[in-house]
Backbone as CSV, one residue per row, in Angstrom:
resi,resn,N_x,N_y,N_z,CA_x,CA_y,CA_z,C_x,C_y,C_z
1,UNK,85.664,98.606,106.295,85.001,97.369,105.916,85.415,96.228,106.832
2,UNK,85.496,96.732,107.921,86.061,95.341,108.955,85.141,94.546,109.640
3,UNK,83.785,94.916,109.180,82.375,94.269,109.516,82.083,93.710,108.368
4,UNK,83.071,93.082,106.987,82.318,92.675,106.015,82.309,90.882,105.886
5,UNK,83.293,90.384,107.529,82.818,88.914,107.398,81.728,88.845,108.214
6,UNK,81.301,89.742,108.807,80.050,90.011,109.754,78.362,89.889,109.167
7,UNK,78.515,90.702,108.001,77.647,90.441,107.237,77.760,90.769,105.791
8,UNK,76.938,90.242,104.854,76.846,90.117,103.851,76.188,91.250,103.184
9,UNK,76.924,92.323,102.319,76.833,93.178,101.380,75.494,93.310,100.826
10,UNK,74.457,94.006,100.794,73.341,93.657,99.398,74.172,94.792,98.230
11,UNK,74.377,94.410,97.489,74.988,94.726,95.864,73.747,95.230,95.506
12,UNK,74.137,96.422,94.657,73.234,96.493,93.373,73.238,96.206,92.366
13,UNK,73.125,95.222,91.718,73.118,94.345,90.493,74.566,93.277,90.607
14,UNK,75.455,93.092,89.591,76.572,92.476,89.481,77.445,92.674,90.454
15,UNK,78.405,91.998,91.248,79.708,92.347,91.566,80.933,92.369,90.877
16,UNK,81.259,93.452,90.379,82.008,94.179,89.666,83.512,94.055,89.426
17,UNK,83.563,93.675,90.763,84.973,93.205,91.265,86.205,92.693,90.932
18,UNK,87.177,92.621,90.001,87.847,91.645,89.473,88.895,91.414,90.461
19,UNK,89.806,90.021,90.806,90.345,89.469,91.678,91.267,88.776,90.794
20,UNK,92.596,88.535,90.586,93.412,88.517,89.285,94.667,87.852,90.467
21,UNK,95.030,86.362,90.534,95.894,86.061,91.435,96.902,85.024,90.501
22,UNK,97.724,85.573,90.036,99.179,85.341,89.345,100.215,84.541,89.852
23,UNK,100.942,83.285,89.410,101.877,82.766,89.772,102.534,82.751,88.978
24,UNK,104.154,82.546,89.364,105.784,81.770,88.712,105.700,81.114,89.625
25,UNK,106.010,80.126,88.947,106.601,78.152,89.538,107.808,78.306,89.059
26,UNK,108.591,77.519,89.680,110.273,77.826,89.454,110.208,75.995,89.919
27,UNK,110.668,74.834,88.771,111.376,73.803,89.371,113.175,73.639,88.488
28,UNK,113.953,73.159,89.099,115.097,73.205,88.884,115.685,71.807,89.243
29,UNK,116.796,71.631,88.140,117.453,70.459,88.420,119.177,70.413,87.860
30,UNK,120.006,69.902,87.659,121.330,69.529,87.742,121.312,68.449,86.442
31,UNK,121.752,68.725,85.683,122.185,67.209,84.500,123.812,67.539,83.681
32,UNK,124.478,66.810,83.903,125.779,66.695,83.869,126.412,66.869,82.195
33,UNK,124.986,66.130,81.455,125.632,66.247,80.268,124.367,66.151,79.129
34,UNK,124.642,66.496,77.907,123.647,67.027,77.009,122.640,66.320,77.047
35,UNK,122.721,65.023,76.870,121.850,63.937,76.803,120.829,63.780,78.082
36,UNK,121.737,63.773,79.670,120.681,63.992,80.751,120.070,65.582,80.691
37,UNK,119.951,66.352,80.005,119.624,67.890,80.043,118.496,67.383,78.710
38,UNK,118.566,66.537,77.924,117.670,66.999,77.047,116.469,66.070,77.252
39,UNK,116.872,65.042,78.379,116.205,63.958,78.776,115.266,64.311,79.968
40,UNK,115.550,65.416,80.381,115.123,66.234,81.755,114.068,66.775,80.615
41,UNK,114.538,67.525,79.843,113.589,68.976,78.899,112.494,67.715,78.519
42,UNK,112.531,66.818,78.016,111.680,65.790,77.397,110.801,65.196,78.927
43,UNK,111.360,65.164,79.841,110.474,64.357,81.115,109.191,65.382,81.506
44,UNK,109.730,67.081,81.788,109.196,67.990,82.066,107.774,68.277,81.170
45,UNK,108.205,68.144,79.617,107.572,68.466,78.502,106.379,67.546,78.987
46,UNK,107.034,65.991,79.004,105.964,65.259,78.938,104.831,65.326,80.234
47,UNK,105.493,65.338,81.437,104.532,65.336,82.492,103.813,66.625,82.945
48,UNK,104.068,67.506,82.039,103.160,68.969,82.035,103.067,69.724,80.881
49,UNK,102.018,68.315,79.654,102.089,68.962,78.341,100.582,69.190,78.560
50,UNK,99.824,69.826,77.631,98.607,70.670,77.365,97.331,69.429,78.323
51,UNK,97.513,68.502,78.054,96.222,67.726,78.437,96.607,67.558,80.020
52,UNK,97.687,67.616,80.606,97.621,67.468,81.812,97.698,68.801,82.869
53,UNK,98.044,69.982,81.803,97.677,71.105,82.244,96.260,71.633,82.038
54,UNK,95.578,70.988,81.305,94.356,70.682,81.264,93.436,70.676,82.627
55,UNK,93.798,69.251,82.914,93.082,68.741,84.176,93.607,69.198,85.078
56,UNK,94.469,69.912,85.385,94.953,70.884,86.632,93.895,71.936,86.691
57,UNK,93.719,72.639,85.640,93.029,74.081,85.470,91.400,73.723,85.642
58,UNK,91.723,72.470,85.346,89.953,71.849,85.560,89.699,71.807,86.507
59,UNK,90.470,71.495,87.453,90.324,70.995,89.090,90.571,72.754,89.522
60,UNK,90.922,73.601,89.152,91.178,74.438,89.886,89.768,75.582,89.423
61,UNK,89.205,75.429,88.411,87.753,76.082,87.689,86.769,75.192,88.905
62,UNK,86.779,73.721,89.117,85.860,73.292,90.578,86.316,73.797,91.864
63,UNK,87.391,73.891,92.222,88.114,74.666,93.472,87.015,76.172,93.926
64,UNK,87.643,76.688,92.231,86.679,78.201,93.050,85.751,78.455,92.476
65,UNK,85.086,77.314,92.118,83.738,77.810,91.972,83.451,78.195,90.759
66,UNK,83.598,77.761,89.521,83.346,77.996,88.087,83.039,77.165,87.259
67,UNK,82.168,77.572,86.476,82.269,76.756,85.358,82.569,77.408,83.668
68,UNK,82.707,76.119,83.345,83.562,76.265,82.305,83.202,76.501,81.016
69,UNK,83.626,77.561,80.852,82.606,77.923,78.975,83.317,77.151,77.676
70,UNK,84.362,77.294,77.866,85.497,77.009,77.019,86.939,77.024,77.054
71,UNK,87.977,76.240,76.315,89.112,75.239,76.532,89.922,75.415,75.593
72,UNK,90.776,76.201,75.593,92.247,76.041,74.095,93.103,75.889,74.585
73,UNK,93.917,74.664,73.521,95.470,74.133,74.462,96.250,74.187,73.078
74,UNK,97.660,74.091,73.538,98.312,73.640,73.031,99.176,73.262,73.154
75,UNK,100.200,72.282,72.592,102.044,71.789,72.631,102.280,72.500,71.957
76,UNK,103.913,73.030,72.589,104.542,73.589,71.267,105.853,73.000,71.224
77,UNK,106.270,73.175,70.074,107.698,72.457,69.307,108.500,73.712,69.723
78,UNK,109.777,73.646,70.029,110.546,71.956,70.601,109.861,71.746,72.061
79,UNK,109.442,72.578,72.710,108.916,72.122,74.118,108.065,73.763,74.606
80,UNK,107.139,73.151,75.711,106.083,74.061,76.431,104.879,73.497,75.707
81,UNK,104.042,74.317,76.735,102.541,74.232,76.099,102.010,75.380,77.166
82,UNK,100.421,75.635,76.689,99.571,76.829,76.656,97.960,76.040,77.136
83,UNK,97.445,76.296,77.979,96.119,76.477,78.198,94.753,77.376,78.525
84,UNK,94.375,77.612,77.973,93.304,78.842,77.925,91.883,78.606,78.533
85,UNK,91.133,78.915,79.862,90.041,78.360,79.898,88.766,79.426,80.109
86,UNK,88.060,79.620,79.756,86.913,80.823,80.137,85.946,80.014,80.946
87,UNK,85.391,80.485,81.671,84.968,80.702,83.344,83.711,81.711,83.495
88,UNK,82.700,81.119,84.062,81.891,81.809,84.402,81.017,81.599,85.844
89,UNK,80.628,82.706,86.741,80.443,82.477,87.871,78.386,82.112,88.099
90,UNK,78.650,80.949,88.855,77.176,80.125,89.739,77.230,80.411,91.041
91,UNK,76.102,80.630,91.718,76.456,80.665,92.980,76.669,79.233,93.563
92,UNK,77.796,79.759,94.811,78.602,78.585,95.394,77.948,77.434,96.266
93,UNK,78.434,76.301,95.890,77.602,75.066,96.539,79.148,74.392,97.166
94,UNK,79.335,75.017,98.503,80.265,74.777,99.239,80.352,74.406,100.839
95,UNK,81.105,74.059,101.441,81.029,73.856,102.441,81.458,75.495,103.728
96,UNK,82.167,76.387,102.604,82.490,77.482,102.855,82.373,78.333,101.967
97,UNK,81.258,79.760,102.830,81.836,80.693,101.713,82.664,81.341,100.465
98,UNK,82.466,81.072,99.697,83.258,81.570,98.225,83.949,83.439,98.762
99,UNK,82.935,84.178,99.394,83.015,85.248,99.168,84.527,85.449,100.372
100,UNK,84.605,84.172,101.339,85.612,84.431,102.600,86.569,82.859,102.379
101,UNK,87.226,83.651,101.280,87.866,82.136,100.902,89.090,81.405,102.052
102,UNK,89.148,80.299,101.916,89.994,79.374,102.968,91.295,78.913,102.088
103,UNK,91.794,78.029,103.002,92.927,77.481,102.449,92.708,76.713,101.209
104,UNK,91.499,76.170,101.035,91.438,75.236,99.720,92.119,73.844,100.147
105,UNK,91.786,73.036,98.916,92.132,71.370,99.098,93.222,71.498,98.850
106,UNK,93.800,70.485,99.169,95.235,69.914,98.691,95.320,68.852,97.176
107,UNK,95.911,68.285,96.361,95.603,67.517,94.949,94.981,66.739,95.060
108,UNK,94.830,66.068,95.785,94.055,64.694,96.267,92.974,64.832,96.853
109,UNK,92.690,66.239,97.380,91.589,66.032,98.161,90.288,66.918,97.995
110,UNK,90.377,67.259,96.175,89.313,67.894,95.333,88.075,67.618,95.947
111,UNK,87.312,68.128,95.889,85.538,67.988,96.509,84.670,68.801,95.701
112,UNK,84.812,70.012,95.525,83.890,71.184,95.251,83.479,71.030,93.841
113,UNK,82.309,71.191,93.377,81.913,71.894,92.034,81.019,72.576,91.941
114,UNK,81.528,73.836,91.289,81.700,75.096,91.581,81.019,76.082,90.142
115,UNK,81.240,76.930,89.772,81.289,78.004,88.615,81.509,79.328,89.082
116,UNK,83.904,85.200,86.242,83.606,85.122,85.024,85.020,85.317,84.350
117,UNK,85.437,84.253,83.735,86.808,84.918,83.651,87.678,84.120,83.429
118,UNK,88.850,84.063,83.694,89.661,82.898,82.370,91.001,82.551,83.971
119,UNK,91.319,81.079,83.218,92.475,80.609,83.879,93.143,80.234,82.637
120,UNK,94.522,80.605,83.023,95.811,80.438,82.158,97.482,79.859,82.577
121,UNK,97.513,79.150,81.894,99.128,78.523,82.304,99.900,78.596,80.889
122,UNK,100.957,78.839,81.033,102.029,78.416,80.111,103.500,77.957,80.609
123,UNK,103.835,77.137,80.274,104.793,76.934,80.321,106.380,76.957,79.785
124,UNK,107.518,76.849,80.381,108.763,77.198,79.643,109.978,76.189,79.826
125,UNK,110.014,75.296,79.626,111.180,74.454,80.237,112.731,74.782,79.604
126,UNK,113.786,74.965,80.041,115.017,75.280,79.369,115.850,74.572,80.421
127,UNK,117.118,74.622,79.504,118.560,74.377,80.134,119.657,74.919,78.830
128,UNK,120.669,74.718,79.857,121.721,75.947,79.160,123.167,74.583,79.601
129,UNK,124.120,74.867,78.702,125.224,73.394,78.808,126.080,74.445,80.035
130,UNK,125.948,75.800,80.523,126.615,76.212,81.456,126.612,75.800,82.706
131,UNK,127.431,74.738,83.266,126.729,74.461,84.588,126.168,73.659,84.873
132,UNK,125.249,72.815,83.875,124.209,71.496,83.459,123.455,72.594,84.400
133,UNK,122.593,73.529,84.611,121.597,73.585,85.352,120.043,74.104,84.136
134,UNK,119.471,73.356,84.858,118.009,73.012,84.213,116.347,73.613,84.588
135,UNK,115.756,74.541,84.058,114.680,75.089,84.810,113.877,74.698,84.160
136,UNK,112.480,74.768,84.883,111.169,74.822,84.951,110.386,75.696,84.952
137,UNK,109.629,76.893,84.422,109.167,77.881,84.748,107.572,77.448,84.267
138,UNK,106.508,77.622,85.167,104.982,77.467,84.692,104.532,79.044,85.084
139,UNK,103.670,79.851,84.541,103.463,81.118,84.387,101.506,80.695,84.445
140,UNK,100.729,81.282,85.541,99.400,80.818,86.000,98.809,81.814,86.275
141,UNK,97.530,82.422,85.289,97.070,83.560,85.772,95.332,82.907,86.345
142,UNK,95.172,83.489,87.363,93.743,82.985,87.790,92.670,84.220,87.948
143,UNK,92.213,84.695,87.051,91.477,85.556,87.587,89.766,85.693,87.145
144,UNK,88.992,86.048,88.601,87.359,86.029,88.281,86.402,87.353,88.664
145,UNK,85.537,87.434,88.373,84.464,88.424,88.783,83.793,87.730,89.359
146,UNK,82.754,88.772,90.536,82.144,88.568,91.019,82.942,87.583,92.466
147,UNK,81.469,87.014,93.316,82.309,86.515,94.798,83.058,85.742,94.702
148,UNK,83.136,84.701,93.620,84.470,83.236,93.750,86.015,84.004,93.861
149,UNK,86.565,83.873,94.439,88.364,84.083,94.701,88.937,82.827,93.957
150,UNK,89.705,83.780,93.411,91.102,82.641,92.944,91.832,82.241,94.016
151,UNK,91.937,82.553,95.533,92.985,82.143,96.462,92.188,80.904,96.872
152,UNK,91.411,80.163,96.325,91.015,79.202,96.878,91.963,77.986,96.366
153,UNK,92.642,78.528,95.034,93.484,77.413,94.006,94.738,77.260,94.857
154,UNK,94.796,77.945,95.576,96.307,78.743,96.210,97.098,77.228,96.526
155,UNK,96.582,76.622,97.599,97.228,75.536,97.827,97.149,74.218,97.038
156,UNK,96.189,74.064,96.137,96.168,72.934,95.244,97.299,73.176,94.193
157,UNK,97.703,74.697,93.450,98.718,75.273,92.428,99.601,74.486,93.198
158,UNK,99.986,75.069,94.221,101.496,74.756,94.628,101.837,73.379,94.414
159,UNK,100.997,72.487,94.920,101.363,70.682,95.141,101.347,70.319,93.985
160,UNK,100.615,71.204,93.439,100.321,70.212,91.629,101.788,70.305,90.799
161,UNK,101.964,71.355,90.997,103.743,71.416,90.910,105.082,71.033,91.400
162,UNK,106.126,71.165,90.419,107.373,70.542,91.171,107.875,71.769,91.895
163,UNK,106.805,72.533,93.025,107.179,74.179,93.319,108.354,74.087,94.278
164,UNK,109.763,74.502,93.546,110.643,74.832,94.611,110.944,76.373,94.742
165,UNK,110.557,77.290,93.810,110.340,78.712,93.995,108.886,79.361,93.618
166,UNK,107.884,79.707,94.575,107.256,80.335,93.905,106.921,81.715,94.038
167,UNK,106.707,82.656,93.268,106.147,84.243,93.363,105.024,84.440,93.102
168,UNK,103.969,84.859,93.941,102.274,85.311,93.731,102.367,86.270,93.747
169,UNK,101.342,86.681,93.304,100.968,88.877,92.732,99.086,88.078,93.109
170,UNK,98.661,88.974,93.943,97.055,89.180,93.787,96.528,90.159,94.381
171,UNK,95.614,90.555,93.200,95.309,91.896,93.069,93.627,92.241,92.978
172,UNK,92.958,92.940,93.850,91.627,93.261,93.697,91.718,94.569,92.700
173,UNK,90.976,94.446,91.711,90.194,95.905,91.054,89.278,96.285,90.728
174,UNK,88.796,97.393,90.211,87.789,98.259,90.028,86.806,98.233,91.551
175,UNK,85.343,98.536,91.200,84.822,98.419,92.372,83.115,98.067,92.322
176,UNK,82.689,97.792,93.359,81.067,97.118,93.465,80.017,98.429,93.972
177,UNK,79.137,98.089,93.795,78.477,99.023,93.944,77.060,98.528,95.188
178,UNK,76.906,99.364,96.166,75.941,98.461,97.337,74.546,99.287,96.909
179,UNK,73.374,98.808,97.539,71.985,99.284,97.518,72.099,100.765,97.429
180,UNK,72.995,100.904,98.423,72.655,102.879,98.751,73.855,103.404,97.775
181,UNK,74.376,103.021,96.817,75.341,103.601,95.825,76.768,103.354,96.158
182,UNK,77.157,102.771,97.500,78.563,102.717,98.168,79.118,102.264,97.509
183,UNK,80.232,102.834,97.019,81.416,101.840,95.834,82.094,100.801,97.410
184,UNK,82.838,99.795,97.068,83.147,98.816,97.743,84.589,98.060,96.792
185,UNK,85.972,98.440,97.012,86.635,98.219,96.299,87.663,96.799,96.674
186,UNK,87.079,96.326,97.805,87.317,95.069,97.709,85.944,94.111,98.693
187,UNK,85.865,93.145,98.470,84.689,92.024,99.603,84.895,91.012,100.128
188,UNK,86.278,90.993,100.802,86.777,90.081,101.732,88.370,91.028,102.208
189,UNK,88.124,90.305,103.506,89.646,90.646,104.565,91.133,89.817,103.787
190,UNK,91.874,90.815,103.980,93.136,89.886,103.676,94.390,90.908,103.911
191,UNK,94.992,90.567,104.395,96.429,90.801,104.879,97.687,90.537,104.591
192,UNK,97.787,89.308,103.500,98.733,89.075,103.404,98.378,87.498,102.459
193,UNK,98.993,87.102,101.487,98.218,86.090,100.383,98.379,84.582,101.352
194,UNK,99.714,85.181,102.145,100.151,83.929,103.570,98.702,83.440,104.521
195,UNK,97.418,84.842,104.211,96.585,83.835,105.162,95.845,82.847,103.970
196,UNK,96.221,82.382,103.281,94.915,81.247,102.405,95.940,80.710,102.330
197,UNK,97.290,80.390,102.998,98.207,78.746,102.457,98.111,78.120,103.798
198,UNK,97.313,76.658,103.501,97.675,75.568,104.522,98.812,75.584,105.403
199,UNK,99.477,75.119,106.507,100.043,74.828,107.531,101.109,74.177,106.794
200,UNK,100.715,73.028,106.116,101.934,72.152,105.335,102.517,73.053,104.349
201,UNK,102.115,73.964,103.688,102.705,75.012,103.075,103.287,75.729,103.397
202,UNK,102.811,76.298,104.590,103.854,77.165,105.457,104.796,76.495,106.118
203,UNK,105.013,75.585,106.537,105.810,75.047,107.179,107.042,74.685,106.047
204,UNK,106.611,74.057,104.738,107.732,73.812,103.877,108.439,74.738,102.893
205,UNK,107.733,76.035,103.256,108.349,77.352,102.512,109.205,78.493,103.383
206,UNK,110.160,79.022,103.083,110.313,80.405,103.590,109.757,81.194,102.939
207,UNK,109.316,82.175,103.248,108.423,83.271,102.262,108.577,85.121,102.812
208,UNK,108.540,85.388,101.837,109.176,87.012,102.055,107.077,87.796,101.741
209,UNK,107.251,89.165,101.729,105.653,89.782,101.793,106.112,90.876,101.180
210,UNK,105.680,91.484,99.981,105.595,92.987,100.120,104.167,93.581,99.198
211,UNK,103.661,94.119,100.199,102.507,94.161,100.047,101.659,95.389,100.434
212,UNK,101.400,96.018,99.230,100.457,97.324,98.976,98.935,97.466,99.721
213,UNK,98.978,98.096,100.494,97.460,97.754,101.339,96.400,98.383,100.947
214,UNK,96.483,99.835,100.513,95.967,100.801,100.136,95.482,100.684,98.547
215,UNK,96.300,99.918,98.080,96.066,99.566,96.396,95.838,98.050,96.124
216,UNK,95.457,97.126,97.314,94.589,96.101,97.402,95.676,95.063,96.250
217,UNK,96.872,95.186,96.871,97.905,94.530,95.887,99.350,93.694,97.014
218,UNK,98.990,92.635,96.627,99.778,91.853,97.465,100.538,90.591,96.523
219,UNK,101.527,90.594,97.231,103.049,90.074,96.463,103.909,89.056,97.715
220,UNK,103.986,87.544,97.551,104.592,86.709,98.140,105.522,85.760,97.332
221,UNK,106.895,85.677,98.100,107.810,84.975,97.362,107.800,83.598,98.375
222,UNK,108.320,82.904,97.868,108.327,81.716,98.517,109.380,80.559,97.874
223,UNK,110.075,80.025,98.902,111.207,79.259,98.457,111.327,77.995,99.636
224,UNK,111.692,76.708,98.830,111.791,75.067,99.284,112.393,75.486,100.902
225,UNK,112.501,75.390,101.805,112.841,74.762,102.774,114.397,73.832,102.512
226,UNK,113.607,73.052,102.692,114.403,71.672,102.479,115.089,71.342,101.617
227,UNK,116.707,70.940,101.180,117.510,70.921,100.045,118.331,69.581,100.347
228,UNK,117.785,68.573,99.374,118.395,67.478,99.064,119.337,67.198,97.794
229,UNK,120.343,67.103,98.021,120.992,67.283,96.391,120.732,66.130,95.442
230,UNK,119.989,65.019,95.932,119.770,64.031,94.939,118.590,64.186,94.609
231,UNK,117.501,65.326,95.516,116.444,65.783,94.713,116.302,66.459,93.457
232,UNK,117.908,67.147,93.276,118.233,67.809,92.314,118.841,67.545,91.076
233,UNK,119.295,66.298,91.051,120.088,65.510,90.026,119.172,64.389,89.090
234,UNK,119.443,64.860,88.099,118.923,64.087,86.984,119.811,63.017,86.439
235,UNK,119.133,62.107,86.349,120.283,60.562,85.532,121.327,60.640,86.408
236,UNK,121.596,60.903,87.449,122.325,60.495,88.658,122.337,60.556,89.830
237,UNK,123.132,59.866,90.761,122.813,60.047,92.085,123.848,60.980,93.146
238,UNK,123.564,61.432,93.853,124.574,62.297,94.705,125.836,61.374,95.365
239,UNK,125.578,60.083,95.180,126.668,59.305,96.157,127.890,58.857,94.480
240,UNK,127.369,58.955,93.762,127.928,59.061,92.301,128.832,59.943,92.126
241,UNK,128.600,61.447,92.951,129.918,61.996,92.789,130.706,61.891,93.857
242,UNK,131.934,62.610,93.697,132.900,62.830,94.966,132.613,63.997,95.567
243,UNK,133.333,64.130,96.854,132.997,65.446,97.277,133.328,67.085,96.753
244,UNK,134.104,67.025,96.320,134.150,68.466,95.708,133.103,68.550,94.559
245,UNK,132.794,67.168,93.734,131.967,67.798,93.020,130.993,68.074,93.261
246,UNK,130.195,67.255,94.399,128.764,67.532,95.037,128.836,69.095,95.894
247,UNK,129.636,69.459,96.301,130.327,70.931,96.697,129.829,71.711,95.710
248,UNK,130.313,71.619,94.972,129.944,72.253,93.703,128.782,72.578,93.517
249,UNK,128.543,71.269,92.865,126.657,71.359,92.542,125.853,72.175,93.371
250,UNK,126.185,71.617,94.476,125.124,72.307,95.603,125.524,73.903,95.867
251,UNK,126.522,73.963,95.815,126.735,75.558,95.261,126.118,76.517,94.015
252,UNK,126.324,75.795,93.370,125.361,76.266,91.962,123.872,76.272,92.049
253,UNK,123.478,75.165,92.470,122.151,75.105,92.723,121.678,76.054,93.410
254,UNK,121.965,76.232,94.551,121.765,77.274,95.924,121.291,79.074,95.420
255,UNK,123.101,78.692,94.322,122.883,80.133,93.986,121.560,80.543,93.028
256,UNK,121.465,79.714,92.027,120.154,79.584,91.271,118.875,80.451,91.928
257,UNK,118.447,78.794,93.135,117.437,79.498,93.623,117.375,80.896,94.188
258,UNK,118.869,80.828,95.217,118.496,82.097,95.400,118.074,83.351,94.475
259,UNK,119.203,83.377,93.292,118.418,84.161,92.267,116.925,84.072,91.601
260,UNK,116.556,82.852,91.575,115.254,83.314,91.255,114.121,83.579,91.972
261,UNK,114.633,83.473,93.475,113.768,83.790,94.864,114.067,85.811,94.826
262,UNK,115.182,85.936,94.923,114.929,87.578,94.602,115.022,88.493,93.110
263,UNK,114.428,88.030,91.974,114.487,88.154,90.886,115.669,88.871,90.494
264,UNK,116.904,88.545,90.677,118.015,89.536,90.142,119.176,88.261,90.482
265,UNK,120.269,89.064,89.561,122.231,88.005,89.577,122.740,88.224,90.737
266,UNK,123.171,87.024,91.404,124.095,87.331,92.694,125.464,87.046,92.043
């Protein structure tokens, strides 16, 4: 199928196709004592509770091309929330092919509206008094039938988040069927989920690949670059401590990410 940005498929009836592209968001922070840890859990709660995970998933249903059947949210006590959206596919009124998806916009720079299949987030915020260290976890499933790709959300997910670790899974299944009976088990090129992230993305991530070619299943980790320790501190500042303790911190921290960049305890 290496002639399939060459030309365009005639299908027999539906495209069949399902395209299912999965994230973990990992943000993390440092709070010294119960009160900055529960003041963090309360900031998180608030700036990514149901209505503003809302309008993320909204912007990302115009991204690739969907529209929207229906909407369930919720907050939950003591903290997180849940959004549910069903999705159904229009053909694309774009500046680019739906079926040969690109990097996509960045948050600010939404354009498309678009329109089978559901987008999902939930969220998990915790902290633990071990350590004062504080996570973020958002859990994002994007998946559609037919030509719209979820990798079009690819780079808008990331910014919309506080992403200092993230892990993608995307996966083509079942299969399409052409005029002359040809099953067709995927309808676009891809190599690696690294070709649909912007330049500014790549540049501010390290990112690892392991990736199934044969079973149309691809897996990217990705971790911050750049490590500021007062990016990491809540209700205080890094010049606030002394040096061994900022030693510290930034030790702890480090180790964190690294653990949740290769899912296992160092």
């Amino acid at each position: 199928m290496n002639d399939m940005k060459k030309r365009k498929i005639k299908l027999h009836g539906f495209n069949n196709l399902t395209k299912a592209l999965s994230f973990n968001i990992y943000d993390m922070c440092y709070a010294t004592t119960e009160e900055q840890r529960e003041a963090y859990i309360a900031y998180i709660d608030e700036a990514y509770n149901a209505e503003r995970l809302t309008q993320i998933l909204t912007d990302v249903a115009d991204i690739i091309g969907a529209n929207i059947l229906n909407i369930a949210r919720q907050d939950y006590e003591p903290q997180g929330a849940s959004v549910t959206i069903l999705i159904s596919e229009e053909p694309v009124i774009n500046e680019t092919d739906a079926s040969s998806p690109g990097p996509g916009p960045l948050p600010e720079t939404v354009l498309a509206h678009l329109d089978k299949s559901h987008i999902t987030v939930h969220t998990y915020p915790e902290s633990h008094p071990h350590d004062g260290i504080c996570t973020f976890r958002a859990d994002i499933d994007v998946a559609t039938c037919g030509v719209i790709s979820p990798l079009k959300a690819l780079n808008y997910l990331i910014h919309s988040f506080e992403s200092d670790i993230v892990t993608m899974d995307y996966r083509v299944r079942g299969f399409t069927r052409d005029v002359r009976g040809r099953k067709h088990f995927i309808d676009h090129k891809i190599t690696s989920i690294q070709d649909f992230l912007s330049r500014d993305t790549k540049n501010a991530y390290e990112m690892i690949d392991v990736n199934v070619y044969q079973e149309n299943l691809f897996h990217t980790k990705m971790r911050l670059k750049e490590f500021d320790l007062d990016n990491y501190l809540f209700g205080i500042n890094a010049d606030d401590l002394d040096s061994r303790e900022r030693k510290r911190i930034d030790r702890r921290l480090r180790k964190e990410m690294q653990e949740l960049f290769y899912g296992r305890n160092l």
